[in-house]
N, C-alpha and C positions, 0 to 999 in steps of 0.2 A: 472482375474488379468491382468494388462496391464505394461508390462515394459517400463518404458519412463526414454531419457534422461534428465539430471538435472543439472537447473543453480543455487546455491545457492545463494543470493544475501543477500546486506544490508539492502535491501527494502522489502515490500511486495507487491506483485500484486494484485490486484482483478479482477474479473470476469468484461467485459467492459471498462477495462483500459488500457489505454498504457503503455508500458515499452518501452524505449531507452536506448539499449544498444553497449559499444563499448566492442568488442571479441577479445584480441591479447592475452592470455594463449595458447599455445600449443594445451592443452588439450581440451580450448574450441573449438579453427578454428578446429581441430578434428572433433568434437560434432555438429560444426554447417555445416559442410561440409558432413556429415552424416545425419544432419536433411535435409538439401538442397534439396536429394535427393528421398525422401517422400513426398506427398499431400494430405493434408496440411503440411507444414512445421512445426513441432510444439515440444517442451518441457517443461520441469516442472520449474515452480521456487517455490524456499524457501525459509523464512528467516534465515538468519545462526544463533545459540544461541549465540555461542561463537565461535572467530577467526574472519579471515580475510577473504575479497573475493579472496584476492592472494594468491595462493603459496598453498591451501591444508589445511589438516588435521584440518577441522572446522566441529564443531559441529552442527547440522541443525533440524530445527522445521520441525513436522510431517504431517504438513499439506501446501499445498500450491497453485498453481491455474498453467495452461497449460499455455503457452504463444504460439499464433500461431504468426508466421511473416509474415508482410504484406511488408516489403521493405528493402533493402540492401543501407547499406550507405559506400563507400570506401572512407579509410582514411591515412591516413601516418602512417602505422607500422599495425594498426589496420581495424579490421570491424563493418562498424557499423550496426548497424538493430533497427526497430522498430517492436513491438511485442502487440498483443490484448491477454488482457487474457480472457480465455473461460469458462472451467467447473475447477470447483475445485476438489479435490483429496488428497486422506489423504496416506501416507507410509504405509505399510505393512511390509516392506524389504528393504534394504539397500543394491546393489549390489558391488560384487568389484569393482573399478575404471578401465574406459577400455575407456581410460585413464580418461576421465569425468567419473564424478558421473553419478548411473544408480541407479534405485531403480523401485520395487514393489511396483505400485500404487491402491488403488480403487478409483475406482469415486464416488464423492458426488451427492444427487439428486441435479437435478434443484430447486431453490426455485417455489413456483406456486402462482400466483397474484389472490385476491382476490379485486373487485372492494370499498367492502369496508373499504379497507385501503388507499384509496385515501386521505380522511384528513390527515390519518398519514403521507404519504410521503407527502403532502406539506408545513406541519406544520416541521417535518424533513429537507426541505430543506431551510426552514425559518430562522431555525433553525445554521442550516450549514453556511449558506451565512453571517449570523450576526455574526458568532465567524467568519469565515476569514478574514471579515472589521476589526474587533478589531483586529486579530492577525497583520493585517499589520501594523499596527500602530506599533509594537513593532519589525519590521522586515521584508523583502522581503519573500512572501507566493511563495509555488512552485504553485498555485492553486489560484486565483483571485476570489470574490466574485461574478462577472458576469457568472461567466464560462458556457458554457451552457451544458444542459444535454442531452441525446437522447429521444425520445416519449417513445419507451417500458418501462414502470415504473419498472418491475426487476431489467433490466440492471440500471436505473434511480436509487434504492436504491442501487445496489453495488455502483456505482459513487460517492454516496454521501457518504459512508463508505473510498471512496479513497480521495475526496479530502479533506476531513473534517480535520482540523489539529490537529491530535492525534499518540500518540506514538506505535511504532512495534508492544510491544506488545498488546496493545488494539488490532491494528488491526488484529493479527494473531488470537485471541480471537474474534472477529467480522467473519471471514473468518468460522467457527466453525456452524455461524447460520443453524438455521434448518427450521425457517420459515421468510417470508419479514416481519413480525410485531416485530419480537426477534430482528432481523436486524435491524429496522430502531428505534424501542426502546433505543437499543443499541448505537446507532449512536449517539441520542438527547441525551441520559444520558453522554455520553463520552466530548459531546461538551459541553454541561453542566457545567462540569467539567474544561474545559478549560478559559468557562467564566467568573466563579470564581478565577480559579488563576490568570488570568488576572485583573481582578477587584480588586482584593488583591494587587498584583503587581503596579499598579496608585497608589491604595490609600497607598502605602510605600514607593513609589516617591514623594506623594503628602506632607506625613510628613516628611521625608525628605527633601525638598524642603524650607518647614517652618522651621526647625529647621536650617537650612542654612542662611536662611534672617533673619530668628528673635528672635535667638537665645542671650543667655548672651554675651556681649563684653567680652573682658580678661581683666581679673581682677576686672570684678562686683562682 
């Protein structure tokens, strides 16, 4: 069992991802002045259920991924940092606050790459890269449809479970996976999904659109 300090966030991380964040709670520069001091630098994040990132007393998902830090950003009032997440880890135990959140972690295995999943992740990132073209049509994407991925294909399916444009909770539920085939399944079926509602969404602009132009005049 490994006691690690914890950031709850709005977000989710995943294993191979970035996190930028800016620290001006107390409780964090506490926290992160306490991680400083260790090598690697490193703490938990989580999704929070319910609440806010300010101020406390929120409710927090029981699983979530390590963030190590690779750089310090100073800023007016604040600190910044950027953060890799590494291995993933599920709660056990929720510590008192001292003063940050501290919890009872276990760690999750590693996933283990099997060469013949190759089709699957490239068909998964086919996959991926075509809902984020659609999605930006309807909005600025945190994640570009070019975006490039790293060689290791483990790290290469968490990435694609990070940039893929899907909701918290999917991803907390993704982060759960036990093998890269459930993972990158899970990914295609989620985006899937997105590119139906998308599809749905056109085509109710699209009649909409028509009943705007060529619709009854008043008083036909």
């Amino acid at each position: 069992m490994t006691v690690l300090p914890m950031f709850p966030l709005g977000t989710v991380l995943f294993p191979s991802m970035p996190a930028v964040l800016r620290v001006f709670e107390e409780r964090y520069l506490v926290m992160l002045a306490r991680v400083l001091s260790d090598e690697p630098s490193e703490f938990g994040i989580v999704l929070i259920a319910r609440g806010a990132e300010v101020g406390g007393g929120e409710q927090r998902f029981d699983v979530g991924t390590i963030a190590r830090i690779t750089q310090l950003l100073e800023g007016d009032g604040f600190v910044g940092l950027v953060a890799e997440g590494t291995q993933r880890f599920e709660v056990e135990r929720w510590l008192d606050d001292d003063p940050h959140p501290l919890a009872e972690v276990r760690l999750l295995p590693e996933l283990s790459w099997d060469e013949a999943q190759r089709p699957l992740l490239e068909e998964t990132e086919k996959v991926v890269r075509r809902v984020l073209a659609q999605a930006s049509e309807f909005g600025e994407q945190r994640w570009s449809a070019d975006v490039e991925l790293v060689d290791d294909p483990v790290a290469a399916a968490w990435q694609l479970a990070g940039i893929a444009p899907i909701g918290e909770l999917d991803q907390v539920a993704l982060l759960r996976s036990t093998s890269v085939g459930e993972l990158l399944n899970e990914v295609q079926r989620l985006s899937a999904e997105v590119v139906d509602t998308l599809t749905a969404a056109l085509l109710i602009d699209g009649v909409d659109e028509e009943d705007e132009g060529f619709g009854p005049a008043d008083g036909a």
